[in-house]
MARMIKOL-745222 format. One record per residue (C-alpha): x, y, z; residue in one letter. Coordinates in steps of 0.2 Angstrom, whole numbers, plus 5000, padded with zeros to 4 digits. Layout:
! residues N
XYZA
...
***
This chain:
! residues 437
523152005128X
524751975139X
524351975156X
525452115166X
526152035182X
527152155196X
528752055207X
529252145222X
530552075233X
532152145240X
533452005234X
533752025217X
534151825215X
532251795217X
531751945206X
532951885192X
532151715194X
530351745193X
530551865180X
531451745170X
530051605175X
528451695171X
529051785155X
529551615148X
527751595151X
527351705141X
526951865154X
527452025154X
528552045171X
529152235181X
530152195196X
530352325210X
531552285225X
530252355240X
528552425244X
528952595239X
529652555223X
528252455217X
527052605222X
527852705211X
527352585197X
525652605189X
524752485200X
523052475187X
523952425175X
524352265182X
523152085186X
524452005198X
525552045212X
526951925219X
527752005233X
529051945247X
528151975265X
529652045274X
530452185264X
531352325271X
530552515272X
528752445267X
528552255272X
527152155260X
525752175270X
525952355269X
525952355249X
524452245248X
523352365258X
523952525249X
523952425232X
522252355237X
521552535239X
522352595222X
521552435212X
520252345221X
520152185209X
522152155209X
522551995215X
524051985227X
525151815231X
526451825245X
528151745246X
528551705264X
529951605274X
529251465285X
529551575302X
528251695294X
527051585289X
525651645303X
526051825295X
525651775278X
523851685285X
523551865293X
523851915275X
522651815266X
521451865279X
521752055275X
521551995256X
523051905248X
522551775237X
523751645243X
525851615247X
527051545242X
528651465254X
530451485252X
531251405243X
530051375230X
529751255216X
529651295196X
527951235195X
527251265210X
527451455204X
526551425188X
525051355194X
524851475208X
525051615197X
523751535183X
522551505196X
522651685202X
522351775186X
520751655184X
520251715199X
520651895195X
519651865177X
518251815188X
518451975200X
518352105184X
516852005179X
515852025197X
516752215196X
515752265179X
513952205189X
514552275206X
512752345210X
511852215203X
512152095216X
511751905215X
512551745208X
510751655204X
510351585188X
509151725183X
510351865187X
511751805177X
510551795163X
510251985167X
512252005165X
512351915153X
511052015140X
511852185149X
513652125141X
512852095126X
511952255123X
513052385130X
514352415118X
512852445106X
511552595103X
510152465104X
508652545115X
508352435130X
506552415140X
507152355156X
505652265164X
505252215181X
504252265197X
504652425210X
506352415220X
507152255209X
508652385203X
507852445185X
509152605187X
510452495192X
510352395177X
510352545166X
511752625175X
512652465170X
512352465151X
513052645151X
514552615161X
514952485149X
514552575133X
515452665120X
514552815129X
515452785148X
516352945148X
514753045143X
513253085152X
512152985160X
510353075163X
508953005171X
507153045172X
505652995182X
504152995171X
503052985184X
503653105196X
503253265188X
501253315180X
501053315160X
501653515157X
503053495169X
503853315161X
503653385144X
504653555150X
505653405156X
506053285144X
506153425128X
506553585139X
505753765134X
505953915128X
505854095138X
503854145139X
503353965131X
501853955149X
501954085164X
503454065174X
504753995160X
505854165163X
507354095152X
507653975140X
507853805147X
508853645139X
507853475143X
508653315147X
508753265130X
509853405125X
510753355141X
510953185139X
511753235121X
513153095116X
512652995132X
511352885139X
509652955144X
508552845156X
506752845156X
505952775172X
504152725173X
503952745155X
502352675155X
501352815164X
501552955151X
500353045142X
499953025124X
500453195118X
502253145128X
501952985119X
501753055103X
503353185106X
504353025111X
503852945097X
504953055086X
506253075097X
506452885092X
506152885076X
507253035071X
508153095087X
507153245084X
506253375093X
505853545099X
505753635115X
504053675123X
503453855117X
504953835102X
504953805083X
506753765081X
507153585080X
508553545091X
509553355085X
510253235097X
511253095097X
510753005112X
510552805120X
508852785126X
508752675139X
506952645145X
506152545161X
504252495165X
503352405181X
501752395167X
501352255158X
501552355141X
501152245130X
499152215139X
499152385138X
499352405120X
497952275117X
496752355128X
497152535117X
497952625133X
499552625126X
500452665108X
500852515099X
502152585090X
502752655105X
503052525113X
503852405099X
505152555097X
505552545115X
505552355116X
506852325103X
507952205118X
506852195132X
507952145148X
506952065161X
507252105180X
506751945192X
505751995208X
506651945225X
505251805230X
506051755212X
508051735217X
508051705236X
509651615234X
510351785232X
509751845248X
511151805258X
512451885247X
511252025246X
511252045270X
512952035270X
513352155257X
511852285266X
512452225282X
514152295277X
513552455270X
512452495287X
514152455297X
515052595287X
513652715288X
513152695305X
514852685313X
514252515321X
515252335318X
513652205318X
514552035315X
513451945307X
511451915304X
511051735311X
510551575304X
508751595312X
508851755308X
509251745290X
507851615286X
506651715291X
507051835280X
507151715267X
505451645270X
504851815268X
503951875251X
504652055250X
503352135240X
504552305238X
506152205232X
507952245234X
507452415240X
506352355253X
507552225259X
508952385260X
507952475271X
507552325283X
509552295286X
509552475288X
508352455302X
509152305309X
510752385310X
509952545317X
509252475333X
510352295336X
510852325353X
512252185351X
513552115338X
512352005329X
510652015323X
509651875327X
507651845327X
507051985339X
507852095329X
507052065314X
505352165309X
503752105318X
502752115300X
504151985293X
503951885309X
501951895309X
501851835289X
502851715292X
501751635306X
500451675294X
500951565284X
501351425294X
499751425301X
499151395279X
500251285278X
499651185296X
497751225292X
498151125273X
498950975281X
497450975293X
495950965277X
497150845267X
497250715282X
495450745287X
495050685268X
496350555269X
495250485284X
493850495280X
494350395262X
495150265272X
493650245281X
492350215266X
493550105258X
493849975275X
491749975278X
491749925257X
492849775257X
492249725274X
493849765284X
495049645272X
496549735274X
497449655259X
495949725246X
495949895254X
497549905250X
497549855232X
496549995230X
497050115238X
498750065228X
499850055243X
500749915251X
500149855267X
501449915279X
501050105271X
499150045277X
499449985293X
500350145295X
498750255291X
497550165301X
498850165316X
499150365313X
497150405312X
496950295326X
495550165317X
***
């Protein structure tokens, strides 16, 4: 598909000229001669933006914020006269992709403009997983299998531990379904008891138990042409287990109390913290059950499992918590930062959230640095240098003691303790110095 580029500049010389460039390239080009003019356009509809920095009634700089605010993931490229060259830096700074001077070569044009729409490929491609932050090896396996089953009716079992982003990961598979423009239901199996998850799920009928005064839809009916998400599928009953079953099987049911069955045509999208399939072969939960649920299982690593992400996942908290609180923390340390690293994070994502939250909340200056990061964090992470220290300690007392038993065997020859010890003699020398034989 043809990319769709957008070239604003008030002399027409330069419009006519970069018209006639990128079309020959195969681009389809709409000039506008200022700001104003270009805003008129529809701005969506378009992956690149060249526009000349100074322009009368709305300069370049202008366009790009406004622009920026209308289509996020456009990518903007500046033409700029050398005396403006410091303007077009503050422009790169407020999010142009790069500039280009006056006058301007043939080629330099198509390179930059080729590199730019790479780039702008590469932004759509972060925008589809914008919640599911992280550029780690096991996260883009994640995006990858979520492209992959999304424009499909497939059901999915999302697996993984509390707080790694199951929803999120469901929300994603919806957005870029067939089904994005229908509903999107989600239910917590574990948050309601057995007679009120049923009423739930399936809904009821007027008089079905004490208190159902009307007739109530479920979130299956609900959820009808959409995606329904079950979370913490793995803590229902079997009598739900035998109802979801069907559901499954024929996209079939009917309400609590009813006898009519009610049809749907519904995504079932499903997420677990259990190890299922243990379950199933220790009879606590139904096999068939579960292989109808885990036709593509999608695997959600915990954060002790992607700690390169965690930088990319403060800053992007660290951002939120600025908005939110109406604070403007510059950044979280080094030290500070690697601390957090070292740190296990036995709730996830979610944990980690709150804790930026936290820091935000109570930093008295622009930066977060060490005291202000949690005391627990800080107190496991002496925890386990203190392992680590107490290991060392055991593994050089053994090391000694070897040494020890070996140089009273060969009567002190050096050269044999060596041999069998299989080290060179410098490496002994060394040992004996450093346990001060």
């Amino acid at each position: 598909m043809k990319k769709k580029i957008l070239v604003v500049d008030d002399e027409e010389k330069i419009r006519q000229a970069l018209f006639a460039i990128l079309t020959k390239e195969g681009y389809i080009v709409t000039t506008a001669k200022n700001g104003q003019e270009a805003l008129e356009k529809p701005i969506r509809d378009f992956e690149l933006i060249i526009t000349d920095l100074k322009m009368p009634q709305m300069d370049g700089l202008e366009l790009l914020k406004r622009a920026k605010k209308i289509s996020p993931d456009i990518v903007v490229i500046m033409i700029t006269a050398f005396g403006t060259l410091q303007t077009a830096v503050e422009a790169m700074k407020q999010g142009a992709y790069d500039y280009i001077i006056k006058p301007f070569e043939l080629d330099e044009i198509t390179m930059v403009v080729s590199k730019a729409l790479q780039v702008h490929k590469e932004i759509k491609k972060e925008a589809k997983f914008d919640e599911i932050i992280g550029k780690s090896q096991k996260i883009k396996e994640v995006h990858e299998l979520i492209e992959q089953v999304a424009k499909t009716d497939t059901t999915v079992l999302i697996i993984g531990e509390t707080g790694t982003g199951k929803e999120l990961v469901a929300k994603a598979i919806h957005r870029l379904s067939l089904r994005q423009d229908k509903p999107f239901i989600a239910v917590n199996c574990v948050a309601l008891p057995e007679n009120l998850l049923e009423s739930e799920l399936f809904g009821h009928e007027k008089g079905a138990f004490t208190g159902a005064i009307n007739q109530r839809p479920g979130r299956f009916e609900l959820a009808h042409t959409g995606t329904i998400f079950l979370d913490e599928v793995g803590e229902i009953s079997i009598p739900i287990e035998i109802k979801l079953l069907r559901v499954l099987q024929e996209r079939e049911f009917e309400r609590v109390g009813g006898t009519k069955t009610i049809k749907v045509d519904v995504r079932i999208i499903a997420a677990t913290n259990r190890d299922l399939e243990k379950a199933v072969k220790e009879g606590k939960y139904r096999e068939e059950l579960y292989y109808r649920l885990n036709v593509v299982p999608i695997f959600l690593p915990s954060l002790k499992e992607r700690k390169d992400d965690i930088p990319i996942l403060l800053e992007h908290f660290l951002n939120i918590f600025n908005t939110r609180t109406n604070k403007n923390i510059l950044e979280i340390t080094k030290d500070a930062q690697e601390l957090l690293i070292s740190y296990d994070w036995p709730g996830n994502i979610r944990q980690l959230e709150n804790v930026v939250e936290r820091m935000v909340v109570l930093a008295k200056g622009d930066k977060i640095d060490i005291e202000d990061v949690p005391n627990n964090i800080i107190k496991a992470r002496e925890k386990k240098l203190s392992f680590k220290e107490s290991v060392y300690q055991a593994k050089a007392q053994i090391e000694r003691e070897l040494l020890i038993k070996v140089l009273q065997e060969v009567g002190n020859n050096r050269t044999k303790a060596a041999r069998l010890l299989e080290v060179d003699r410098k490496t002994l020398q060394k040992k004996i110095k450093e346990y001060g034989l």
